[in-house]
C-alpha positions in Angstrom: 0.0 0.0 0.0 2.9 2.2 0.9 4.9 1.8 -2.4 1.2 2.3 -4.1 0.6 5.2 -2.6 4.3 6.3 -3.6 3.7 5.1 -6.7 0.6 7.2 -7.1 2.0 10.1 -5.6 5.2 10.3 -7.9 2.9 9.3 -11.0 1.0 12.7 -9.4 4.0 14.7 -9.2 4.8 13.6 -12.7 1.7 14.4 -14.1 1.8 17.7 -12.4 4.8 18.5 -13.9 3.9 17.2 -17.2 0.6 19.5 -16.9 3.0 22.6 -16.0 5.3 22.1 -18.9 2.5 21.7 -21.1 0.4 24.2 -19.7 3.9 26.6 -20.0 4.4 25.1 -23.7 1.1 25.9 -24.6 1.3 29.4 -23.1 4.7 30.1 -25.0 3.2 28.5 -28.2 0.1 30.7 -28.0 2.1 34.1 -26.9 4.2 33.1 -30.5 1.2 32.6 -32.2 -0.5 35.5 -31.3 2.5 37.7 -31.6 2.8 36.4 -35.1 -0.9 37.1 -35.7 -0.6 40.5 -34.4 2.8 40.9 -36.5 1.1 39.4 -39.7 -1.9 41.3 -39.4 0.1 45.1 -38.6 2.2 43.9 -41.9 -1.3 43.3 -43.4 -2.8 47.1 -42.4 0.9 48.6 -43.6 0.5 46.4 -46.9 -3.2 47.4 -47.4 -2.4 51.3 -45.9 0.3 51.4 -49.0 -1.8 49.8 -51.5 -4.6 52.3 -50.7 -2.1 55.2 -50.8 -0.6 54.1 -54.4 -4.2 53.1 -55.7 -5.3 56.5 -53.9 -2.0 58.4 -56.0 -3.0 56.4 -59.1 -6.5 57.7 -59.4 -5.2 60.9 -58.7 -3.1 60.8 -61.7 -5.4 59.2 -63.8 -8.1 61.9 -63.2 -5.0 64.6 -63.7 -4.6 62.9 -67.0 -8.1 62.8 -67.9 -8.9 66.8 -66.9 -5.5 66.9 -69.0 -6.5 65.2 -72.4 -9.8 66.8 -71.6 -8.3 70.5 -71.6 -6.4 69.0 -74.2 -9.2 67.9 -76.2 -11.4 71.0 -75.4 -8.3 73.2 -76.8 -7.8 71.2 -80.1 -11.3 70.9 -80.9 -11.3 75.1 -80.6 -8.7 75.1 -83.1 -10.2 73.0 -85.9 -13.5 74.9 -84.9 -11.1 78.1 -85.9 -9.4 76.6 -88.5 -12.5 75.4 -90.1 -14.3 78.9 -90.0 -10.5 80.3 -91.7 -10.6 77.6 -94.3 -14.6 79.0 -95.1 -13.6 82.1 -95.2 -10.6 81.6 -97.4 -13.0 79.3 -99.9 -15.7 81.9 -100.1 -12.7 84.4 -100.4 -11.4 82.1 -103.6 -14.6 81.8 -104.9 -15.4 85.3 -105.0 -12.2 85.9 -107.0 -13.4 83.1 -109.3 -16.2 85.0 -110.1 -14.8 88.2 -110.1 -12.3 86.8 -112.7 -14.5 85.2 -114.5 -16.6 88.0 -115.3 -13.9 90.1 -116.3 -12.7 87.5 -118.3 -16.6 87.5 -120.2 -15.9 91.2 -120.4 -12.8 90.9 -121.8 -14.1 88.6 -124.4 -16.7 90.7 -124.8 -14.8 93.8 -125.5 -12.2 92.0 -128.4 -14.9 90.1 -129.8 -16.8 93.9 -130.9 -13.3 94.8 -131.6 -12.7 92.1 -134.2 -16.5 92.9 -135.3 -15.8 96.9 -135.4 -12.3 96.3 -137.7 -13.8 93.6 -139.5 -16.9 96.1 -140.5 -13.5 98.5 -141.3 -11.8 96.7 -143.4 -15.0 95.3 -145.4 -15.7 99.4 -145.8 -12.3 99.7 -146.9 -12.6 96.8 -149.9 -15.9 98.2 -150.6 -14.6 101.9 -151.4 -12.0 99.9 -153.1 -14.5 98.2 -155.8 -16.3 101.3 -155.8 -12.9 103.0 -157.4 -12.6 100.0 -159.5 -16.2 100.6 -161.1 -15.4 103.9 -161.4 -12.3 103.7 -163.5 -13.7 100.7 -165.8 -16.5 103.1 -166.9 -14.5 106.0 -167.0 -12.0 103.4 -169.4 -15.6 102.8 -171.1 -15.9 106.1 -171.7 -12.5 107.1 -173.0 -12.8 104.2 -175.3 -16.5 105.6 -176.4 -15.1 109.0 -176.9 -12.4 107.7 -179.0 -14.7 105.8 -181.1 -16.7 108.5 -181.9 -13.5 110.6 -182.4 -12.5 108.2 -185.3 -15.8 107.9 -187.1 -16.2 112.3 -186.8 -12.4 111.8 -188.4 -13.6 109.8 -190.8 -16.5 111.2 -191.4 -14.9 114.8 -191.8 -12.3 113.2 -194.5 -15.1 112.4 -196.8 -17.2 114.9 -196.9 -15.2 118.0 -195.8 -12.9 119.5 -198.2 -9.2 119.2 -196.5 -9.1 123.7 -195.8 -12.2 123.1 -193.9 -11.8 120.4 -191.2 -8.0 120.9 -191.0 -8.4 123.6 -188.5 -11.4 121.7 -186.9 -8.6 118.8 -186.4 -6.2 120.5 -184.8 -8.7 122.5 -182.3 -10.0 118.3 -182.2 -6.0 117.2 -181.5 -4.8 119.8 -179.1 -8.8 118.8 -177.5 -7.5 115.5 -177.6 -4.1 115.5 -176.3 -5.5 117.6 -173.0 -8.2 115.3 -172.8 -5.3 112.2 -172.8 -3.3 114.5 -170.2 -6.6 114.5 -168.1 -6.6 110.7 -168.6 -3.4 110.2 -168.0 -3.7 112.3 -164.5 -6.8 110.9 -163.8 -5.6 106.6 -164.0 -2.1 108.1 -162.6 -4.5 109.3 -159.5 -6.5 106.5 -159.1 -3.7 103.7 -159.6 -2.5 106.4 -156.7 -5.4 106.0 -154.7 -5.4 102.3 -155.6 -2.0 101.9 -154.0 -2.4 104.0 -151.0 -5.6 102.1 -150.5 -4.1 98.5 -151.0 -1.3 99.8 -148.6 -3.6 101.2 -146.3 -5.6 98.3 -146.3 -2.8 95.5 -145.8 -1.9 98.0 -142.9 -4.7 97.3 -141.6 -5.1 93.3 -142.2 -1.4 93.1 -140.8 -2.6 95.3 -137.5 -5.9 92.8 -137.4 -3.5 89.4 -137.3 -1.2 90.8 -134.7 -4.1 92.2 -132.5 -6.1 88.6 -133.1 -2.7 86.8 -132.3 -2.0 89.0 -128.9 -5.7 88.8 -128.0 -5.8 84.8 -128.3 -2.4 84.7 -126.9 -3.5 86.9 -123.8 -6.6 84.1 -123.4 -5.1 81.0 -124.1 -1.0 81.1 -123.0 -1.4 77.6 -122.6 -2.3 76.1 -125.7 0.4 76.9 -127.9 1.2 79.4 -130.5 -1.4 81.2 -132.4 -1.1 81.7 -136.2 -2.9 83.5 -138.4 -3.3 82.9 -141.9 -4.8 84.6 -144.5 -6.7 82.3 -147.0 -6.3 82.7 -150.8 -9.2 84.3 -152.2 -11.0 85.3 -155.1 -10.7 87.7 -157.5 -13.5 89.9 -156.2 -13.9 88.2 -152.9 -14.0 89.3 -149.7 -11.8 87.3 -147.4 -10.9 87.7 -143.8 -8.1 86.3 -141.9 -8.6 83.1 -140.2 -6.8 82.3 -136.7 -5.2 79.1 -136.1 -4.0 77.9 -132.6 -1.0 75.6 -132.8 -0.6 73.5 -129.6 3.0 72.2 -127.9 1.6 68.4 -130.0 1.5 70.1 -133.2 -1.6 69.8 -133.8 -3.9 72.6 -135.6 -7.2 74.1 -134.0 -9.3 77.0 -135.5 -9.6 79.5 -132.8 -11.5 82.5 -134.6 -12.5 83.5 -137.7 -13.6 86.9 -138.5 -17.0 87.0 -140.6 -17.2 87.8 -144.2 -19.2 90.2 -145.9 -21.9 89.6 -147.5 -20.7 90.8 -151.2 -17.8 88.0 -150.6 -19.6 85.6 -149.8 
């Protein structure tokens, strides 16, 4: 009973100590745990405190950026607002100068094309006077040649029936008559082949002033489309032709351009 008793004291006492050491092991391990939970979860709040500051700096840069590439945005659409309204104005300003130009172009037009109708209504004057002077000297011709046909047969008439002391005086009054009326001839077709020439002269002036005005005019209205040549088409013996202008262009090849209108006696 004794060494039972012992027995059960020191199984006790063993027990007791066994309950200490555990209880002190289980205090340590719990004052480690917890001062790892505590240490984990203060890590934890600095982590999350850190995150929320850089997420917090993050959103304030994105919304820095955003009021940015909205002022940004704002500003540029202001300038193709402006720039749009310029580029209007400059189109209406072209367009206005289109028109202007192009009625003063008409105008232009307008202006040389009753210039080429005034000289052309000149120059078919000019060819008209012209045949005028040619009618006129072909019947004075006729005339002279009448005269001098009835000259011969008075002559001959006078020679057989007038005795030679009668119609010899008559003759000579009829000579000397003769010869002043062949001076007055000879002045006369020496003043009209004159006029003739001064006339011809006056009027090539005036065809050669016509081309070159024609060829500066179409020059001044087309510079682009090559040369411009006039030419002057053979005509008729009593026709009335008017130069015809020709535009060469940098191919070679020939186009029209304007033709002055002919009269109606040439037609």
């Amino acid at each position: 009973a004794e060494r039972l008793r012992a027995s059960m004291a020191a199984v006790e006492t063993a027990l007791g100590t066994t309950r200490r050491t555990m209880e002190e092991l289980t205090t340590r391990r719990q004052e480690e745990l917890s001062k790892a939970v505590h240490d984990e979860v203060l890590s934890r709040e600095h982590h999350m405190t850190r995150f929320a500051k850089e997420l917090e700096s993050s959103w304030q840069g994105l919304e820095a950026k955003v009021t940015r590439s909205r002022e940004e945005a704002t500003t540029a659409t202001a300038n193709v607002v402006e720039r749009v309204r310029v580029l209007e104005q400059r189109c209406a300003t072209v367009e206005q100068d289109l028109t202007n130009h192009a009625a003063a172009q008409g105008e232009k037009l307008q202006a040389i094309a009753e210039r080429s109708a005034s000289v052309a209504a000149t120059v078919d004057a000019i060819e008209v006077s012209v045949k005028s002077t040619d009618v006129v000297a072909h019947t004075t011709g006729v005339k002279v040649d009448e005269l001098a046909e009835r000259l011969q047969a008075v002559e001959k008439d006078c020679r057989a029936k007038v005795g030679a002391d009668f119609w010899e005086p008559q003759m000579e009054a009829l000579r000397r008559a003769d010869q002043r009326f062949e001076s007055k001839l000879s002045q006369l077709e020496s003043d009209v082949m004159a006029r003739l020439q001064a006339e011809t002269s006056q009027r090539n002036g005036m065809k050669t002033q016509l081309q070159e005005s024609m060829r500066s005019c179409l020059e001044k209205l087309a510079p682009s489309a090559g040369n411009v040549e006039v030419v002057s088409p053979a005509r008729d013996e009593g026709a009335l032709v008017t130069p015809r202008c020709t535009m060469v262009r940098q191919d070679g090849a020939a186009t029209p351009a304007m033709a002055a209108p002919q009269s109606a006696g040439g037609a």
